[in-house]
N, C-alpha and C positions, 0 to 999 in steps of 0.2 A: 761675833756676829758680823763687823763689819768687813773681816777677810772673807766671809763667806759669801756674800754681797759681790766685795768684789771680785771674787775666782768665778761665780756666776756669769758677772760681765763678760770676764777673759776669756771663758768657755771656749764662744761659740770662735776663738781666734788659733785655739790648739789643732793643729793640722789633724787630719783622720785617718792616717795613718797611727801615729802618736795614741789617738784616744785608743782605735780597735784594737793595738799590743797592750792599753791600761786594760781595758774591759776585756782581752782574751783570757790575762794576767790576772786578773781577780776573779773571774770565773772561775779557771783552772783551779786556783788558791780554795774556792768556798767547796767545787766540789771532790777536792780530794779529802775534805773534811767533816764531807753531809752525816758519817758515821752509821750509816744503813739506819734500821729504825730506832736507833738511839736519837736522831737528829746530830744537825751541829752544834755541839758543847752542850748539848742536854737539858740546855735551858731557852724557854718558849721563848725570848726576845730573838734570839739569834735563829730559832728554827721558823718560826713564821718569814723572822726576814729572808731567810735561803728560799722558801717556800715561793714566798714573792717575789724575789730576785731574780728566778729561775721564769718564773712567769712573764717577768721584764724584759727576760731575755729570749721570748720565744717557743720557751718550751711548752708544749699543749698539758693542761691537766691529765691527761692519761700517759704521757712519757714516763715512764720507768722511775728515773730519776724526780720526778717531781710527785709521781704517783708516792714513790718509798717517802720524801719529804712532808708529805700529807697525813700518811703513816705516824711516822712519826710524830707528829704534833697531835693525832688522833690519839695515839694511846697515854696524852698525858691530860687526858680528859676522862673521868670517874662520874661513872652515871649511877647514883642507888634509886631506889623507890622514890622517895620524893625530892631528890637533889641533885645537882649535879654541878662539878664545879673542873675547872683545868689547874692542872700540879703546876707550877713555877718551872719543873726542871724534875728530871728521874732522880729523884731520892736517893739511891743508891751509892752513886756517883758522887754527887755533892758532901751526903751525909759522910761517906768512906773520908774525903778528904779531907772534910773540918774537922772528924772525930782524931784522923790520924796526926794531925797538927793538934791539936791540945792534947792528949798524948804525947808528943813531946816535947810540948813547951811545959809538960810538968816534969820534964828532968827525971824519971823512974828509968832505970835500965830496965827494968823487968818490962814494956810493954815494946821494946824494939822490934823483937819478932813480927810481935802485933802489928806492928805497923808495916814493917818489912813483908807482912801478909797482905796488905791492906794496898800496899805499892803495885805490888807486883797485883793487885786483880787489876787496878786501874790501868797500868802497861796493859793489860790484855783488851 
């Protein structure tokens, strides 16, 4: 907490040149990662923040790119009759990767394929 504190102070002394190649540089970085309406990494901590970030950055609610980020956060929101609640993260995703790691942290040959199926969707 207290380097935070003090990079704070030192901020406003980083030339602005320096900051706008940081913040061109992390822009760039978040949005070759937005992942269309998947989000960024599939889980709402990091897509609301792109969502926001993008906001921060200027970009209007209807831009393309923050409109898909909206997107994406929308569809991990499940409405029924009387409830409604937001996913953590696209299941899919997450689920594929943990199931494929305890697979083989149980040491079976037989489920390599499996996983080697399981690889190769998330590559995609």
């Amino acid at each position: 907490m207290r380097i935070e504190r003090t990079a704070r102070l030192l901020e406003p002394l980083i030339p602005g040149a320096i900051r706008q190649r940081a913040m061109t540089g992390a822009e760039n970085w978040m949005l070759k990662r937005l992942n269309g309406d998947d989000g960024l990494g599939a889980i709402f901590p990091a897509m609301i923040n792109a969502y926001e970030a993008l906001g921060a950055l200027g970009y209007a609610s209807d831009h393309p790119l923050r409109a898909q980020a909206r997107r994406a956060i929308d569809l991990l929101v499940i409405e029924r009759d009387e409830e409604a609640y937001c996913q953590p993260c696209v299941s899919p995703i997450w689920d594929t990767s943990l199931a494929s790691h305890a697979l083989l942290e149980a040491g079976h040959l037989e489920v390599v394929t499996a996983v080697e199926r399981g690889i190769d969707w998330l590559l995609e």
